[in-house]
N, C-alpha and C positions, 0 to 999 in steps of 0.2 A: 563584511561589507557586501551587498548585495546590488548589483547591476543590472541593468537592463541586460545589456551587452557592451561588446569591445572589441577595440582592433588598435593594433599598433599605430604610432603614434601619430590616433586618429580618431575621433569621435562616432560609435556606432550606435544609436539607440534601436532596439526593439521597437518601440513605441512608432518611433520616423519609418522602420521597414516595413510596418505595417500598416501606414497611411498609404504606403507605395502601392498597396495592393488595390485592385477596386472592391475585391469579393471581401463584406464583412466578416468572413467564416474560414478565413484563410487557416486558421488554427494555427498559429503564431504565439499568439499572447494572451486570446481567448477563443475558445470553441462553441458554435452554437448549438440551440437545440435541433437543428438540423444534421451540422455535422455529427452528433451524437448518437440521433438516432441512424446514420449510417453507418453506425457500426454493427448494426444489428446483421448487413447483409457478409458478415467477413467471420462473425462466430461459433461459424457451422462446425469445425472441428473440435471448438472448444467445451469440453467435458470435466464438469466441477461434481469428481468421481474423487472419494476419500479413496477409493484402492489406485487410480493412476496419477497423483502427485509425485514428481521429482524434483525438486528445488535444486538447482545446482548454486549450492555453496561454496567452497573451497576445493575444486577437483570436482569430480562425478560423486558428491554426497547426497544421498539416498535418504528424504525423511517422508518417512509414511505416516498417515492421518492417524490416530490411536480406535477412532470409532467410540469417546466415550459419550455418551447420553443418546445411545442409539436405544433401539428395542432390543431385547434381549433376544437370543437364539437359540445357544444352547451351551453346553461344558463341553470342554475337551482337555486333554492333560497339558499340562502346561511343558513351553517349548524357549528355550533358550531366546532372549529376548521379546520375551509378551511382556508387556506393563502388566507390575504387580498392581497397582490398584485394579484391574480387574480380574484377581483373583479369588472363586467361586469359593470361600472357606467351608460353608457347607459341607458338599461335595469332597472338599481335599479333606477332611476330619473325618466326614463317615466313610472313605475308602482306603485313607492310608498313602495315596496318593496326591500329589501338587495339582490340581486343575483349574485353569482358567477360563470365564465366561468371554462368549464368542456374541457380539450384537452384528444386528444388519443396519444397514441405512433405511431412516426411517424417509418412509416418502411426503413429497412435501418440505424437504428442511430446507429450515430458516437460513438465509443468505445475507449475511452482512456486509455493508462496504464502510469503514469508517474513513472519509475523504479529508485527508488535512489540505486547509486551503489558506492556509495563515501568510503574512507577507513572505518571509524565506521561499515557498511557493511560487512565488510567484515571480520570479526570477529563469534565467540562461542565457548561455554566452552562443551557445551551438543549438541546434535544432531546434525546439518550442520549450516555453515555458516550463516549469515543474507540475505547476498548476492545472495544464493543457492534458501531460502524460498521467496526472490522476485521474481526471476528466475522462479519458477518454477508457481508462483501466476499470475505472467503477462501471461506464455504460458497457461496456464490453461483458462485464461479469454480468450483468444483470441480464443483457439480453440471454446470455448463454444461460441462465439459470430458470429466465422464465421457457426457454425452450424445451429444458427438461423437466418442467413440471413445478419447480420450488420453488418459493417465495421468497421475493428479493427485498430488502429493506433497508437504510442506512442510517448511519449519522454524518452528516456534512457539517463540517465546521471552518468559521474563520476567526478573528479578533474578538469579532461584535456581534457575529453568527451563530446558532447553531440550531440546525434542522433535524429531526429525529419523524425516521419514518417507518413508522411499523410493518413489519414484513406481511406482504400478500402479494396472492397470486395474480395473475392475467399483464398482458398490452397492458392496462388502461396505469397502473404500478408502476410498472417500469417507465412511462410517457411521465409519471407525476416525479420518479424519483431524477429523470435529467432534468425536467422543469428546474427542481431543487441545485441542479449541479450548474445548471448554462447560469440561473440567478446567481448565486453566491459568487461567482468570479466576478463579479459587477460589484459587489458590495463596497464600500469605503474602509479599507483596515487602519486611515487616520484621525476617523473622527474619535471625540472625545468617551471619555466612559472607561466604564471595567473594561477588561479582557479575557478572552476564553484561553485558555493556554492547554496544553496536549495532556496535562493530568485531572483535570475536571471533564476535558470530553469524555477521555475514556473513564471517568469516575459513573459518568452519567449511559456509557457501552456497557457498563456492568449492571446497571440497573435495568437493561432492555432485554438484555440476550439472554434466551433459555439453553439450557443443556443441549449438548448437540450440534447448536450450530456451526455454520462456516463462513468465518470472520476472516475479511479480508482488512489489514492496517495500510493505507495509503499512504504513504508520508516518507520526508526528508529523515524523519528518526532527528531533527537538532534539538537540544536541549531537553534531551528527556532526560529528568530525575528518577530518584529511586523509587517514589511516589508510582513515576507515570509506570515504571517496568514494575512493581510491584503488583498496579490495575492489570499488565498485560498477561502477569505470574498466572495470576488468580483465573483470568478469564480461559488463559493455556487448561487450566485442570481441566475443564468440565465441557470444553469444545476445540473444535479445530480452527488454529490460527494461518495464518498467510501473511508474512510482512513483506507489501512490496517496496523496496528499498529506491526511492529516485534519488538521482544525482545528477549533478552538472559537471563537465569536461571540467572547467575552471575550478571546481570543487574539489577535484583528483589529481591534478598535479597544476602547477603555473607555466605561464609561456614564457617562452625563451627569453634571455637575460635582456632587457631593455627597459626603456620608459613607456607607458600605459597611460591611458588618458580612459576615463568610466565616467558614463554618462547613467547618474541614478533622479529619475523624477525631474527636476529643474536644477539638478549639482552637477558639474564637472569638477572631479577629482583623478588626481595623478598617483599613478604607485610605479617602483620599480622594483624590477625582480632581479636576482641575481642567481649562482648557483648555491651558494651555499643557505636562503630563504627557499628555493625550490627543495632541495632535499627534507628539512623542515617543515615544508609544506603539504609535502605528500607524505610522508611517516606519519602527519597528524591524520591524513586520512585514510593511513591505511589502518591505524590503532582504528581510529572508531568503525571501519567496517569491517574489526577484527574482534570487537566487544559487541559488534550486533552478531556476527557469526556464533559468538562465544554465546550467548543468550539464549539465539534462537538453538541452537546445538543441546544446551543444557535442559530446555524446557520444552524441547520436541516440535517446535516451532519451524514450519517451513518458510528458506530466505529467498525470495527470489529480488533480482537485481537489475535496475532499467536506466539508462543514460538519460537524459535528454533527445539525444541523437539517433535512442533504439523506437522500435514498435512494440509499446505496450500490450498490444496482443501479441505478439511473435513470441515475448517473453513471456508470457502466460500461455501461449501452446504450446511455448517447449519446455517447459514445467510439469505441465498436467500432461502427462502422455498416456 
């Protein structure tokens, strides 16, 4: 069930707080392409460097970029935990010894943001939207990436959307790919038709991204099949991944025992919680951000983690340190 917003036993829409405001750009429920491109002025520490990624996942867990489809550099012997796939066999046959090939960063690389923007998205109970805090995680990577030279490019997707923008360099790039992010929050996700769902976008991120790149995943992570972690397996081999993980407060555990009144679209509906549905409630969510840990852990996948309530840059600079 997906809310605008709520408050005990009391009606609170999103939608109503944000009529409240004068300023369209409040960044509430939608951001514009103004507020987006202000984020450009706050990215100055932010450094999307495969050597200073730290994802804190569970404790102070440590996942470093692998460097696969960089330029080659050179061999050196291999050292207790290098990734066997880049192991120089050559080299280790004609010496008798184990050595592994050492790549640099190639300049110029390709910067993904894939933006899920699908209704679940577009939802909170606390701080802004889900939708808001991808919005503002894409432009933020993008700005810091045309900073340092690389090429920024995405896939944006919603229900009935999806935008595929080839990675290049300059201003004029990054101005085209917010264009793409302030539109798609406008889109309609009830008009009629097919649907894009999270295993065809990234069916269609597979078909874009070259070796090497640095893929950023935007998204609630709901409903992905084996399908979608399959697409994400494959894309792990051959570049570097980033999932940023959004949630809502209401997502992670339920408020206190009482009756609830949620205002979604034109419905008001009622639920109540108790303790023994709140403990149930949060077990269910600590399994599933205990099966994205478990994934991204296995397949060297850095997790970073963002509330509604956090600053999607804050959690990307104290990430990439």
């Amino acid at each position: 069930m997906f809310a605008s917003a709520f408050r005990k036993k009391s009606v609170l829409s999103a939608q109503a707080a944000a009529k409240q405001t004068t300023a369209p750009t409040d960044g509430l429920i939608h951001i514009s392409q103004h507020g987006l491109i202000q984020c450009r002025h706050q990215t100055s520490q932010l450094v999307l460097s495969s050597r200073n990624i730290k994802a804190m996942q569970s404790g102070a867990y440590l996942s470093s970029f692998r460097g696969r489809g960089m330029e080659f550099n050179e061999s050196r012997s291999y050292q207790p935990g290098d990734d066997i796939r880049s192991m120089d066999w050559k080299v280790t046959a004609r010496t008798g010894t184990a050595h592994t090939k050492v790549f640099s960063e190639e300049k110029e690389r390709p910067v993904l943001c894939w933006a899920d923007f699908r209704e679940p998205m577009r939802f909170a109970t606390h701080g802004v939207f889900k939708s808001v805090i991808a919005a503002k995680a894409a432009a933020s990577i993008a700005w810091a990436a045309n900073a340092q030279g690389d090429r920024i490019g995405g896939l944006v997707f919603s229900e009935h959307t999806h935008q595929e923008l080839k990675p290049q360099r300059g201003k004029t790039s990054v101005l085209h790919f917010i264009k793409q992010l302030e539109q798609i929050q406008n889109t309609d996700s009830d008009k009629p038709g097919s649907q894009i769902n999270a295993e065809q976008a990234l069916a269609r991120l597979r078909r874009v991204a070259r070796p090497g790149s640095l893929i950023f995943l935007l998204s609630d992570f709901r409903n992905l099949g084996e399908q979608a972690l399959s697409h994400i397996t494959q894309l792990s081999r051959h570049n570097d991944i980033v999932m940023f993980f959004i949630y809502d407060t209401l997502e992670k555990s339920l408020p206190p025992s009482g009756q609830y009144l949620i205002e979604y679209q034109d419905k008001t509906l009622r639920f109540s919680t108790h303790n023994n549905s709140q403990a149930q409630y949060q077990q269910h969510f600590t399994e599933r951000l205990a099966a994205l840990k478990d994934f991204a852990v296995k397949h060297r996948i850095s997790l970073i983690e963002c509330s509604t309530e956090q600053n999607p840059l804050q959690q990307l600079q104290s990430s990439f340190r």
